[in-house]
KOLVO-608423 format. One record per residue (C-alpha): residue in one letter; x, y, z. Coordinates in steps of 0.05 Angstrom, whole numbers, always signed. Each point is the difference from the previous one (the first is absolute). Layout:
BEGIN
> r x y z
> A X Y Z
...
REM end
This chain:
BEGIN
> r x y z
> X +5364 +3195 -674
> X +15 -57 +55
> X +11 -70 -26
> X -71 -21 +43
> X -34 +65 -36
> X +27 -34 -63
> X -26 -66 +13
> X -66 +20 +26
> X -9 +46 -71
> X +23 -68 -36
> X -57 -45 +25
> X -43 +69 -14
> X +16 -4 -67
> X -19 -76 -4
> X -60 -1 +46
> X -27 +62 -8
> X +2 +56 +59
> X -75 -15 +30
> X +30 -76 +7
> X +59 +16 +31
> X -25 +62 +36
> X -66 -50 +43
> X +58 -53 +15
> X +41 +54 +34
> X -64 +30 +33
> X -10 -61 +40
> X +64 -12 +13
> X -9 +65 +33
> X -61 -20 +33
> X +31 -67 +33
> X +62 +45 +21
> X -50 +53 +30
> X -32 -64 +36
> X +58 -28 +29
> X +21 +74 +27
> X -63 +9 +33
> X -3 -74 +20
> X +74 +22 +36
> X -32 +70 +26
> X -62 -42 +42
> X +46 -48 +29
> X +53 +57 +31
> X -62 +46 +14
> X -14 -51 +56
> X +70 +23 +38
> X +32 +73 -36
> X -46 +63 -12
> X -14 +19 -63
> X +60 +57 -13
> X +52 -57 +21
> X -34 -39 -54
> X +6 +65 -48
> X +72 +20 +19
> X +23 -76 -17
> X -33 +4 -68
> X +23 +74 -18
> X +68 -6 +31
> X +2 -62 -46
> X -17 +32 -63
> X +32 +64 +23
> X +69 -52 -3
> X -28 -29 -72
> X +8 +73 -26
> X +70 +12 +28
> X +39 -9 -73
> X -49 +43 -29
> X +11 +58 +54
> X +74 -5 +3
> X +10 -10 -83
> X -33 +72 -4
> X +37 +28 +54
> X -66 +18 +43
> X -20 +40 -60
> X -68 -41 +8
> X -18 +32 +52
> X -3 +67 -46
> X -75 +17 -5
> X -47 +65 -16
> X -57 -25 +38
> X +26 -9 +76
> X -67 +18 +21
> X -34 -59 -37
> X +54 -49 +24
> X -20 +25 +72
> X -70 -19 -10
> X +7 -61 -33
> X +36 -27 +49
> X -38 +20 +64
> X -67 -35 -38
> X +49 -55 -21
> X +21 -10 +72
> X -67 +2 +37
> X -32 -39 -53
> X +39 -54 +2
> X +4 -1 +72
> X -78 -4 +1
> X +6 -58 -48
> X +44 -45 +22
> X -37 +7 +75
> X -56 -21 -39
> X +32 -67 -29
> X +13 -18 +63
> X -66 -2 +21
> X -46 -9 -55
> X +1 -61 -52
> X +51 +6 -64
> X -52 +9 -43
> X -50 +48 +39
> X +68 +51 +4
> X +8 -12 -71
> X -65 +17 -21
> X +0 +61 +34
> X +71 +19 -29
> X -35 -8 -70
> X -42 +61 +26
> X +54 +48 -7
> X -22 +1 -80
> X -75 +26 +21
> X +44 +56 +43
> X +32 +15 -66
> X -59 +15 -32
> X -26 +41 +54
> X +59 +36 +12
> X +9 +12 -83
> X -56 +30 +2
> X +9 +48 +51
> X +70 +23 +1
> X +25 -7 -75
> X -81 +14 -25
> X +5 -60 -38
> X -60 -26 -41
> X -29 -47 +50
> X -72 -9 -30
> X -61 -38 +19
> X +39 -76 -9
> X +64 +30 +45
> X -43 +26 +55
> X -51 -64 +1
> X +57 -38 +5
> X +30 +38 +57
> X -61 -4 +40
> X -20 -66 -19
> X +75 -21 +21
> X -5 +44 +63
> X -57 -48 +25
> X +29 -57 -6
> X +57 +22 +35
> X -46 +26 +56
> X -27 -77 +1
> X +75 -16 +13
> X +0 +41 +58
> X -57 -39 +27
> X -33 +51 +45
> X -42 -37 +47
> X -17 +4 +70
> X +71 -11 +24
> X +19 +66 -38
> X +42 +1 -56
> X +61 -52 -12
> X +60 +45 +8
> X +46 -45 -36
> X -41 +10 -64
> X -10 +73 +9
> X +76 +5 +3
> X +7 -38 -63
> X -43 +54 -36
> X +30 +56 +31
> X +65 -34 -32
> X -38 +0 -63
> X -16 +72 -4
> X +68 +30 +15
> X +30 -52 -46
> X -43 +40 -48
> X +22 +59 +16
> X +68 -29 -4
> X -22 -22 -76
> X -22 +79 -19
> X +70 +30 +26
> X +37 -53 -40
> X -37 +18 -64
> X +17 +74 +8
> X +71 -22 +19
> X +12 -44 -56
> X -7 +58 -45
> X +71 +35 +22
> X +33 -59 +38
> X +31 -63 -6
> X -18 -62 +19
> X +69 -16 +41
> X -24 +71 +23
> X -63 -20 +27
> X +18 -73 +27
> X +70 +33 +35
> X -42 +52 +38
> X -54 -49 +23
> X +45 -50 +26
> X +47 +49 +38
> X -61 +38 +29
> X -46 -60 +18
> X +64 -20 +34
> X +11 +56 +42
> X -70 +9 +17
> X +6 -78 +27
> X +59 +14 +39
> X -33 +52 +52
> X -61 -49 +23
> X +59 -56 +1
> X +47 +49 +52
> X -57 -10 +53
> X -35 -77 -18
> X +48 -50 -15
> X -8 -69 -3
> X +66 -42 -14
> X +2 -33 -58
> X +6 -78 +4
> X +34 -48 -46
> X -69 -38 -11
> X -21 +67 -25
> X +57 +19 -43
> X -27 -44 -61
> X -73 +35 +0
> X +31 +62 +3
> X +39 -14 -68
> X -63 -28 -29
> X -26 +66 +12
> X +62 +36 -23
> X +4 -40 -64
> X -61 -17 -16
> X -23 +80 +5
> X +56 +17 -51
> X -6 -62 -45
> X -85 +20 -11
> X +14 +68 -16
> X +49 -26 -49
> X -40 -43 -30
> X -59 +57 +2
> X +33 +48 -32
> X +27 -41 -61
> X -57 -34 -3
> X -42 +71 -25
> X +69 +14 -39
> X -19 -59 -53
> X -73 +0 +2
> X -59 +39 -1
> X -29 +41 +65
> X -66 -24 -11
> X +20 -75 -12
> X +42 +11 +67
> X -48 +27 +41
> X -46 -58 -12
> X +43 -52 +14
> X +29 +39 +59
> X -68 -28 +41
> X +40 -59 +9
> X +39 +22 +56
> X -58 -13 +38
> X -6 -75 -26
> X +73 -4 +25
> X -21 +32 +60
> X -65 -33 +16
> X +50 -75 -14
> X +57 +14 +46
> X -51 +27 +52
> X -39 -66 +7
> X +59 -37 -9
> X +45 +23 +56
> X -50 +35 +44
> X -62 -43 -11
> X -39 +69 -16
> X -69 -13 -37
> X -32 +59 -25
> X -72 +11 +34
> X -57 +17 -47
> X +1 +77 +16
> X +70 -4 -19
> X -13 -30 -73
> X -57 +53 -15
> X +48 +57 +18
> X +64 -31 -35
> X -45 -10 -61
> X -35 +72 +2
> X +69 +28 +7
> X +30 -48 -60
> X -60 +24 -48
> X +9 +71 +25
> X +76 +3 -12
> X -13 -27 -63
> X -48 +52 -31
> X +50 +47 +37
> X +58 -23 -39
> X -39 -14 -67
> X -46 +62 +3
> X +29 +33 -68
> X -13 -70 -35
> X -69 -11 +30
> X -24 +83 -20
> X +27 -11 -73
> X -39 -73 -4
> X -67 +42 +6
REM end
């Protein structure tokens, strides 16, 4: 166990997990913020997959000790196939969303990311047969309309920006099912060493033929994305590791506090009312998404 693992299980142990757990969760959420905060303001000069290769290449260098202490032994897997998949869907989905921060508010694109849980439940229910029931699938389709309000399908047609945001939703959910089968037979330096290595080379083909030069004035918002990206999944991950999923998931909804903050205070974005109805139907629907189990066994 690391001396940081330590610590962290020490203030556990006087705290209490759920405590420390919700302070690391919006850590994570301010971290997520600042990343996506970085992503808008680059979107306005590099395409998305130059963002992508700068954040994967990044983390791709993060895992470098880990890769050479096993002597590429990491990269030993039994499910190629499901590496493959994961990610292509990781790729295009991520793609999709961080198009989408760059043209829709902070807090609209994080709304809609919060739909990839009512994909879950759909997709749970169709591919791994899962019990779904009558809460899971009302709060799919209640969830779905909301996000259909975020699309905001008027006479001017659909906003593109928000449609790729949910398209980045549902193949982040897809993303979600092939890690839970993966998880079963492989590591988690496994998983993490394939996805940065692949995103990486998938980045690198758009990159041969669009390139835009990277400036110095750029250089910092690219390591805000860089750093930031690795230092929220930290704190995600350990953050579940001392307390409860269900606690987590709750307090998770503050990324889009962080979000919705940073957004009106460096881009001056105001949510309209449309927005707020859809953000909220989404919220309520991830909610009884997540907390389905506890809800049935209330009644």
């Amino acid at each position: 166990m690391s001396y940081t693992s330590k610590k962290l299980q020490s203030y556990t142990d006087i705290y209490g997990g759920n405590t420390i757990g919700a302070i690391l969760i919006i850590i994570s959420s301010f971290t997520m913020a600042a990343m996506m905060a970085a992503i808008k303001e680059l979107a306005l000069t590099y395409p998305s997959w130059q963002i992508l290769l700068a954040r994967s290449a990044g983390q791709l260098l993060i895992l470098v000790p880990i890769i050479i202490s096993t002597k590429l032994s990491v990269f030993k897997t039994k499910e190629p196939l499901k590496h493959f998949l994961r990610i292509v869907l990781a790729y295009l989905g991520l793609i999709a969303w961080f198009y989408a921060i760059g043209e829709i508010p902070l807090a609209d694109a994080s709304a809609i990311w919060f739909s990839r849980a009512i994909f879950l439940v759909i997709l749970g229910g169709i591919i791994f047969k899962e019990r779904v029931g009558f809460i899971g699938w009302f709060a799919a389709i209640f969830g779905l309309f909301g996000v259909i309000l975020m699309l905001n399908p008027n006479s001017n047609g659909i906003n593109i920006a928000a449609l790729a945001a949910v398209f980045g939703a549902l193949c982040t959910g897809f993303v979600a099912v092939i890690i839970k089968k993966l998880t079963v037979d492989e590591s988690t330096a496994t998983i993490m060493s394939y996805s940065a290595l692949g995103l990486t080379l998938l980045c690198i083909i758009p990159s041969l033929f669009i390139w835009v030069p990277i400036t110095f004035a750029s250089i910092p918002l690219f390591l805000i994305t860089i750093s930031c990206g690795a230092a929220s999944q930290w704190f995600f991950i350990n953050a579940y590791r001392h307390g409860e999923a269900s606690v987590m998931s709750t307090v998770e909804y503050s990324r889009l506090v962080a979000a919705a903050l940073l957004g009106y205070l460096i881009f001056s974005e105001t949510p309209t009312f449309l927005s707020i109805v859809g953000i909220s139907m989404i919220i309520l629907a991830s909610f009884i998404a997540v907390q389905r189990d506890m809800i049935r066994s209330r009644f």
